[in-house]
N, C-alpha and C positions, 0 to 999 in steps of 0.2 A: 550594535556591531562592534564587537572586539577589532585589538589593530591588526592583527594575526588576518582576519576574514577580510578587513580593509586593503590590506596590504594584497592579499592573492586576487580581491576581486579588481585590484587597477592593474594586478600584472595580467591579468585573463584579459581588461581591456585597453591594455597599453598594446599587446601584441597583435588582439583580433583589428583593432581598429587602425594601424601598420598596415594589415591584409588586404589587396584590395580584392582577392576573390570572395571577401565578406560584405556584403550589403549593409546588415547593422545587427547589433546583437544586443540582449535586453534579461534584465537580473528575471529569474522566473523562481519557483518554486516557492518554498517559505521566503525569503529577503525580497520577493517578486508580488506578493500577500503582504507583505509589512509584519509577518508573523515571526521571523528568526529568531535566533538564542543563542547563545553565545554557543552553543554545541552544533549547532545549524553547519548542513554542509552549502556551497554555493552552487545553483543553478544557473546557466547560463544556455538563451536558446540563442545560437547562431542561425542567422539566414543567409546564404551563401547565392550568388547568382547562380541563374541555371548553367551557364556554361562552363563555369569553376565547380562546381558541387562538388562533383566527384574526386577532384582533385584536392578541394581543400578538407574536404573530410577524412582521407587516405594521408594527409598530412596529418594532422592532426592526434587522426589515429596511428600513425606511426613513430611520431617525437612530440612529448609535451616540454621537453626542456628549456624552452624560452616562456613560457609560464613560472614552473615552478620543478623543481627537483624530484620527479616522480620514481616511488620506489612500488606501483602497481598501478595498473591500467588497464581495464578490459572494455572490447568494444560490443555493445549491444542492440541487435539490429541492424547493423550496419551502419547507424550514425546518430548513434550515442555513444559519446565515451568517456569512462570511466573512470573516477582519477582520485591516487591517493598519493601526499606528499610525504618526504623524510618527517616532515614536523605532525604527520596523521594528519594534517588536512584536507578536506574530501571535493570533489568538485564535478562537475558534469555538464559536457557542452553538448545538447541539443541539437543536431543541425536539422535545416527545414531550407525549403526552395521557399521563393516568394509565393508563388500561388498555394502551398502550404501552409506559409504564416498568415495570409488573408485569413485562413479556416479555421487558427490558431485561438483556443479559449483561455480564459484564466488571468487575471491581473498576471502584467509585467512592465518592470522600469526598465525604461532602455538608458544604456551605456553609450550607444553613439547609433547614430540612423543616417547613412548617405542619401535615405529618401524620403525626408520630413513628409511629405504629401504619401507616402504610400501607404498599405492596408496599417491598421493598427490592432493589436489581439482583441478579442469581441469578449463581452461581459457573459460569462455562458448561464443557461436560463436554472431556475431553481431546482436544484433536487428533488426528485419524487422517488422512493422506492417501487420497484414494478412488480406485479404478478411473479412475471417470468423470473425474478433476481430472487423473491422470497421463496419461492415453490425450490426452487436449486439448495439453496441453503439450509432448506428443512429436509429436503430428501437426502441432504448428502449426511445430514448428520444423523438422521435415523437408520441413512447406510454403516454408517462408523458404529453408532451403538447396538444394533442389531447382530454387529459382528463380535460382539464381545464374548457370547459364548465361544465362540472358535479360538479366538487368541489365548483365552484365559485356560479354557481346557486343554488348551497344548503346554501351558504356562509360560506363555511369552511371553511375560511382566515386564521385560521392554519395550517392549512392541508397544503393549498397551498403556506404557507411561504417554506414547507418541499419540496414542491413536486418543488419549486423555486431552490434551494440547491440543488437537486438531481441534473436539470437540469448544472447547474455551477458545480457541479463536474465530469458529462458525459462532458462537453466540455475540461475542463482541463486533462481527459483522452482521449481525441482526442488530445491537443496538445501535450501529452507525448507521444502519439503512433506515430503521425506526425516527433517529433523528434529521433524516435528510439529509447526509453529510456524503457528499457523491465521491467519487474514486479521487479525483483527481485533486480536491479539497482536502482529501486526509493527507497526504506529505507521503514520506515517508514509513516505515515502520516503528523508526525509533520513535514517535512522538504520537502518544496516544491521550494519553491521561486527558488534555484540554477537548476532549472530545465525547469522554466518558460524564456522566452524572455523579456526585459524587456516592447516592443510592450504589450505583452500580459499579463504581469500582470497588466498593465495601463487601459486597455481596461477590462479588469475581475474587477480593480475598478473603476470604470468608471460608471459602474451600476448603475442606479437610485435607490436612498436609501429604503430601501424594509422595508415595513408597514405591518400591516393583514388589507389592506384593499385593494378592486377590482383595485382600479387605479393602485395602485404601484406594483401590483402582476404583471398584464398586462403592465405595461410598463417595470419590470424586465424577463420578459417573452421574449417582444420584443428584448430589447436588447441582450440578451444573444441570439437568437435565431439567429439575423444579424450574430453574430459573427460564430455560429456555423454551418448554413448550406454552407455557401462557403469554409470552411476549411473541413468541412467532404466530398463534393461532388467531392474537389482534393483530398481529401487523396484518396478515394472509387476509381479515375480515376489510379491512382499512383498503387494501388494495385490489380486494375480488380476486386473491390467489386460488384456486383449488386446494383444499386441503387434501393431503393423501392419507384419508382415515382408513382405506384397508393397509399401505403400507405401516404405517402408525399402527394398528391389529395385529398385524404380524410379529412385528418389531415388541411390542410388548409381551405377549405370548409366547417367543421365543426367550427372552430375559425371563419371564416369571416363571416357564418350566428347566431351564439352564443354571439358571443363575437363583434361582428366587431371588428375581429382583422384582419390585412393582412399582413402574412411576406412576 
């Protein structure tokens, strides 16, 4: 913990813990995992009594200035909100009612509890990749490649720099789901690397360097593509996914008479 994160995480609970329409609030996310970085932004889930809730969250989301000096803020949901300081430090309160936080998963330290004896967050059970989660993620990227005649024929070589990156992030979410690594365990965005193998961040760069232009599209296509249909066709066998081999027929068929392309 840098002094910067120390420093915002006692002003988040010098102020909540003042509040008394706050019951207790507790370090979540990465610093809540013991996982943070010194780039780590702070999570914090407030639990607010039921008959303050609304009120303290409309607080909150409406001035964070007895925290820290915010130069943006958006409220997500209704009661998450958003927060980024003059110094870029990043931060996020949580709010939950008590019968909420009973239901609440995920390792979390708490910063102050006015109810020692109440629920405490529950250790939530191990990840499994499901049927239903792999079939999505193979059909959506055989959707995106299937479309590549269309984009490229029109020459929309930015379109399909995007519709390249979709694909490399539907495979990187095959090898999190491969490795059992559920939603709520991966963090945020920024932080992926400690989650990948080192095989497979080699092979993710490895890619042939990606242009707006037909060659390099299709040849990032292909490769990404090697990589992802033998890692999806075990996971889908691992999990008794249905494979979609007439979609997968089509989708080929259509690249090798368009494109001559052949994965």
């Amino acid at each position: 913990m840098t002094p910067a994160q120390k420093s915002l995480i006692d002003s988040i609970s010098r102020v909540l813990s003042a509040d008394t329409r706050v019951e207790s609030a507790w370090l979540s996310g990465s610093f809540g995992r013991g996982e943070a970085d010194e780039w780590s932004d702070v999570d914090v889930t407030v639990v607010a009594f039921d008959r303050t809730f609304d009120q303290a969250v409309a607080a909150y989301a409406n001035d964070l200035s007895a925290i820290a000096n915010v130069v943006y803020m958006n409220v997500i949901s209704g009661r998450v909100v958003n927060a980024v300081t003059d110094e870029w430090a990043r931060f996020d309160l949580t709010f939950l009612k008590p019968a909420e936080f009973a239901r609440a998963m995920g390792p979390m330290s708490p910063l102050f509890n006015r109810n020692p004896t109440g629920p405490k967050p529950q250790t939530p059970p191990a990840y499994q990749a499901s049927a239903q989660r792999v079939t999505a993620i193979v059909s959506e990227y055989l959707r995106i490649l299937g479309l590549s005649p269309v984009v490229l024929g029109r020459g929309e070589y930015l379109v399909a720099l995007d519709g390249v990156g979709h694909m490399r992030r539907l495979l990187i979410e095959l090898f999190l789901e491969e490795a059992g690594i559920s939603q709520a365990a991966r963090g945020g965005a920024l932080h992926m690397n400690r989650f990948l193998t080192e095989d497979q961040r080699r092979a993710l760069t490895s890619s042939p360097p990606l242009e707006a232009t037909r060659e390099s599209v299709l040849a990032a296509q292909e490769h990404l593509t090697r990589l992802f249909l033998p890692t999806a066709r075990a996971l889908a066998r691992k999990t008794g996914a249905s494979w979609p081999s007439s979609f997968e027929d089509a989708t080929r068929r259509t690249l090798e008479k368009n494109l001559a392309l052949e994965i």
